[in-house]
C-alpha positions as CSV (number, residue, x, y, z in Angstrom):
1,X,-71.2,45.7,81.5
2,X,-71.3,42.4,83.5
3,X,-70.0,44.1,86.6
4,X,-73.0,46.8,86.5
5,X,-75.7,43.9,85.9
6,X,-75.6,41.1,88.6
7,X,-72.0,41.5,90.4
8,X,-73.8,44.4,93.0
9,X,-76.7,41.8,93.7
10,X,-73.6,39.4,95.7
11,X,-72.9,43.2,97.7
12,X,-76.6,43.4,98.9
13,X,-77.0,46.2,96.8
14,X,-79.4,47.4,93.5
15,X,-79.1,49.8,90.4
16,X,-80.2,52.8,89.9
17,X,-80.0,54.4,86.6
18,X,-78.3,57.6,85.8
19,X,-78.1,59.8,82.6
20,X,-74.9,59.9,80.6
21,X,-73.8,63.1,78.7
22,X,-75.5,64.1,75.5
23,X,-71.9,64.8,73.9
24,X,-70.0,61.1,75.2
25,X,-71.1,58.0,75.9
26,X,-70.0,57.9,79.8
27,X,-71.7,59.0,82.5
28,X,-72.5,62.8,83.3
29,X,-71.4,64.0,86.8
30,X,-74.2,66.9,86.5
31,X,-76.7,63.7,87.2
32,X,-74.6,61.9,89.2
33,X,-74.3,64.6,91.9
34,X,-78.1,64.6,91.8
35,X,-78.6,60.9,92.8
36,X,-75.4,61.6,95.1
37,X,-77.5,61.7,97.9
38,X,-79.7,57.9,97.5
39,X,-76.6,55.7,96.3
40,X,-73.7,54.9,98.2
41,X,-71.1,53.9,95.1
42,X,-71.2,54.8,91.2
43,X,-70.4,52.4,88.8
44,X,-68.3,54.6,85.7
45,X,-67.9,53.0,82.8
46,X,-64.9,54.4,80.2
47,X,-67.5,53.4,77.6
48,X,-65.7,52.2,74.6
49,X,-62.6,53.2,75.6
50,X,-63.2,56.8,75.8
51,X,-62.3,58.2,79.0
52,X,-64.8,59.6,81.1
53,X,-64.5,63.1,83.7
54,X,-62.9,61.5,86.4
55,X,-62.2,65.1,88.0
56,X,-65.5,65.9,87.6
57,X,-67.1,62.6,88.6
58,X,-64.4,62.3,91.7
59,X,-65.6,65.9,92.8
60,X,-69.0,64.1,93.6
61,X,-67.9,62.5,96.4
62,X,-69.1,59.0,96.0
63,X,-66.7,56.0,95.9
64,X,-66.2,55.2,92.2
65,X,-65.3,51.7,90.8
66,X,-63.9,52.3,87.2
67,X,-65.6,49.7,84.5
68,X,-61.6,49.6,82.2
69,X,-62.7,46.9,80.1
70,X,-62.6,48.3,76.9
71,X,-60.0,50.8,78.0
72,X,-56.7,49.2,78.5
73,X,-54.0,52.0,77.9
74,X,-56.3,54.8,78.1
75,X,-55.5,58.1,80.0
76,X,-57.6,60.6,81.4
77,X,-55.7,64.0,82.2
78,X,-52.4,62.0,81.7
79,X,-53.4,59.1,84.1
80,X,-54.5,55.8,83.7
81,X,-57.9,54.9,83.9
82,X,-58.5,52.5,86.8
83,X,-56.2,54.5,88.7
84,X,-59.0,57.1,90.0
85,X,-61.6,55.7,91.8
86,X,-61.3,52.9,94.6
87,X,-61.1,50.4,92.5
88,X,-60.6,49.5,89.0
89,X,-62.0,46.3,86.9
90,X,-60.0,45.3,83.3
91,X,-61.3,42.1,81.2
92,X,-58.9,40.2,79.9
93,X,-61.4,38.7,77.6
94,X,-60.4,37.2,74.2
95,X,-61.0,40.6,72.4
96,X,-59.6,42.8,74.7
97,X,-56.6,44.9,74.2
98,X,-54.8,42.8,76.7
99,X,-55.8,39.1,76.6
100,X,-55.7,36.1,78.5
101,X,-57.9,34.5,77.1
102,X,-60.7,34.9,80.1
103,X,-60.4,36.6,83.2
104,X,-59.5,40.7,85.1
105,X,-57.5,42.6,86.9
106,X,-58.6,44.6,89.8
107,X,-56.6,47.9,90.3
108,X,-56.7,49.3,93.9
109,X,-55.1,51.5,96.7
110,X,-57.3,50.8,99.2
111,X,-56.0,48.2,101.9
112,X,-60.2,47.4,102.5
113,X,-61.0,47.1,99.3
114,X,-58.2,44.7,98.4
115,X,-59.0,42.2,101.1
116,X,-62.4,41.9,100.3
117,X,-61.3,41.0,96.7
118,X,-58.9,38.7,98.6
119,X,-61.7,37.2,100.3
120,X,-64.1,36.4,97.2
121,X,-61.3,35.1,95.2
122,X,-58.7,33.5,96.2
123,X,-57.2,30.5,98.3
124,X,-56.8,30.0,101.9
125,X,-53.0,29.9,101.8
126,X,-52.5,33.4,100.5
127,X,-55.5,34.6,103.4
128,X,-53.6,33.3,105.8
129,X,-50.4,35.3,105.0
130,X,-52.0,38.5,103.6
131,X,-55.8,39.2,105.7
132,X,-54.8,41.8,108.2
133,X,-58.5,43.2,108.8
134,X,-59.9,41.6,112.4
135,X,-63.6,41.1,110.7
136,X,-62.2,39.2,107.8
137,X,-59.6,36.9,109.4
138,X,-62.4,34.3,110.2
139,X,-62.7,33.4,106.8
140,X,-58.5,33.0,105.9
141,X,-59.2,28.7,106.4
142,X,-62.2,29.1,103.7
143,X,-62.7,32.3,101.8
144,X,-65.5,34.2,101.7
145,X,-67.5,32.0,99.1
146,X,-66.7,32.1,95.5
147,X,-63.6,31.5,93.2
148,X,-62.6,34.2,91.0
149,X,-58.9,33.5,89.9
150,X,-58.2,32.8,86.6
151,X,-55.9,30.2,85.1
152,X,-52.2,30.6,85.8
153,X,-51.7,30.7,81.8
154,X,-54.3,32.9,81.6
155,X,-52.2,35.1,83.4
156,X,-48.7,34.6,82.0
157,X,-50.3,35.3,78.5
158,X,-52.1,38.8,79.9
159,X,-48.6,39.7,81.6
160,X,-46.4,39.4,78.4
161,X,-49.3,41.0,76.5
162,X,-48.6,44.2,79.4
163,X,-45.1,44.6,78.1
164,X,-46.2,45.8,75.0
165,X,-49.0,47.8,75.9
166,X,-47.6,51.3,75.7
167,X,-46.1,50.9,72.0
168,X,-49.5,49.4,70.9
169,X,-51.4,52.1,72.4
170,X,-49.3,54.6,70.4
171,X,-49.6,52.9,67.2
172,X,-53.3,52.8,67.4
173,X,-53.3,56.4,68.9
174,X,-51.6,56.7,65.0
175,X,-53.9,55.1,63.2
176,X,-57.1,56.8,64.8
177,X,-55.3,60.2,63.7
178,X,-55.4,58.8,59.9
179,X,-58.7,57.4,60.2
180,X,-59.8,60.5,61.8
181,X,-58.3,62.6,58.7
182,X,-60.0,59.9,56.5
183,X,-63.5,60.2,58.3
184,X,-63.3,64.4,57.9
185,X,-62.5,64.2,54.2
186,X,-65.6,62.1,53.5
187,X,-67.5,64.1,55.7
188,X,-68.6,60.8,57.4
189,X,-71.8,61.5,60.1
190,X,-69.6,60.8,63.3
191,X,-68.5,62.7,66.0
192,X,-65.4,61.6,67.2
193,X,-64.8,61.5,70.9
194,X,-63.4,65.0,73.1
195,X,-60.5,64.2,75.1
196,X,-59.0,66.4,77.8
197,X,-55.9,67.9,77.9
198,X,-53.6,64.7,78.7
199,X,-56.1,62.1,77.3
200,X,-55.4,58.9,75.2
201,X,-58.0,56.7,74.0
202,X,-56.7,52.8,74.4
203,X,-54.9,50.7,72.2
204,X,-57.1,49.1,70.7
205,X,-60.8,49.7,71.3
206,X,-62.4,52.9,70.7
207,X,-66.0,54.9,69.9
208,X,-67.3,57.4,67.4
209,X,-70.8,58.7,68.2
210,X,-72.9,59.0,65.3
211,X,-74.3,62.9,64.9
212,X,-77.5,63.0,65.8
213,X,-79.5,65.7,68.1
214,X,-78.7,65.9,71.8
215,X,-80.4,65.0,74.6
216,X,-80.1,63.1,78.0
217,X,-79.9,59.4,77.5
218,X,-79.8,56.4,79.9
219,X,-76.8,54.3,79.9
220,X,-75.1,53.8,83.2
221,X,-75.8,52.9,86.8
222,X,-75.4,53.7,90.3
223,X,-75.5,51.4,93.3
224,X,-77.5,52.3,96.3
225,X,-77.7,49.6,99.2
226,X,-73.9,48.4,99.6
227,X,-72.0,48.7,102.5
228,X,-68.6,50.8,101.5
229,X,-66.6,50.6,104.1
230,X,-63.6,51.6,101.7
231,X,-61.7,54.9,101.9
232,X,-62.4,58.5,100.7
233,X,-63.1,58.3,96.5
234,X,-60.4,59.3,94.1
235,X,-57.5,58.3,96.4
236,X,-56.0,56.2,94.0
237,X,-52.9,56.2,93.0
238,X,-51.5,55.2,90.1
239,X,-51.2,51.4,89.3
């Protein structure tokens, strides 16, 4: 949740709060499509790994940047997560499905939004050969301000750990089916999470919700303030 706490604040832009679904833990495009109107970008967290309503969210018409932290492998409607909005954001944090110890990945088709990341993270030497945007080519000797690459062996070790993401995600799509079996028999108190048609929870990290009574609750954010000057939301393609 880093990326919904502080990163906006370096876009010029604040939170605003939105209900998720009483039945998931992600956020629920009925309330979205109500603060529609005051934000300019939604934030959409896959929380847990469980995919959220991309179709539904997408129909909104906001720009979405997918939160795929704890979702590496997952599908939504037999697509990748990260792969629907603008832009999508994977950790590769020492307990994530895919590890490099520290550092992400940044998933986009958007020519805009990939320069921009260009801009905040890397070196001059690649700005120089890759900014094709007029407004940002000023800033291809010096970058726009920060550095956000990771370590070179950070990234060899998350690269091999891609290879084997598909047969992980399987075997642990295995497991959850005998833990799920296991969790029914006892009549455990969770509910486990609804996929649609198509969906895969990710290879590694998952949620149950415990079964409690419904009811809207508070749990992810909006932006409103930052200037998107990316393309039309959900044009992704897939990674």
């Amino acid at each position: 949740m880093d990326l919904g706490h502080h990163r906006h604040l370096h876009a010029g832009g604040f939170l605003v709060f939105c209900y998720i679904e009483s039945d998931s833990p992600n956020l629920d495009p009925r309330a979205l499509a109500s603060a529609a109107a005051s934000c300019s970008t939604a934030l959409v967290t896959h929380a847990f790994g469980v995919p959220a309503r991309m179709d539904a969210l997408t129909a909104v018409g906001l720009p979405l940047v997918e939160d795929c932290s704890h979702a590496h492998g997952a599908l939504y409607r037999r697509r990748p997560v990260g792969s629907w909005g603008v832009a999508g954001c994977f950790s590769l944090q020492d307990s994530k499905t895919v590890s490099g110890g520290e550092g992400g990945i940044l998933t986009t088709s958007d020519r805009t939004v990939y320069e921009y990341a260009l801009v905040l993270g890397h070196h001059p030497h690649r700005l120089q050969a890759e900014l094709t945007l007029d407004h940002l080519r000023p800033l291809a000797g010096t970058g726009g301000a920060y550095k956000f690459r990771m370590p070179p062996l950070s990234a060899v070790i998350a690269r091999e750990q891609l290879r084997t993401l598909a047969a992980r995600s399987q075997a642990a799509e295995d497991n959850l089916t005998v833990l799920r079996e296991v969790l029914h028999q006892h009549q455990a108190p969770v509910i486990w999470p609804t996929l649609a048609d198509g969906g895969r929870l990710p290879g590694r990290k998952f949620g149950t919700l415990p079964a409690r009574g419904g009811g809207k609750r508070e749990g992810q954010v909006l932006v409103r303030g930052m200037d998107q000057r990316s393309g039309t939301p959900g044009n992704a393609q897939d990674p």
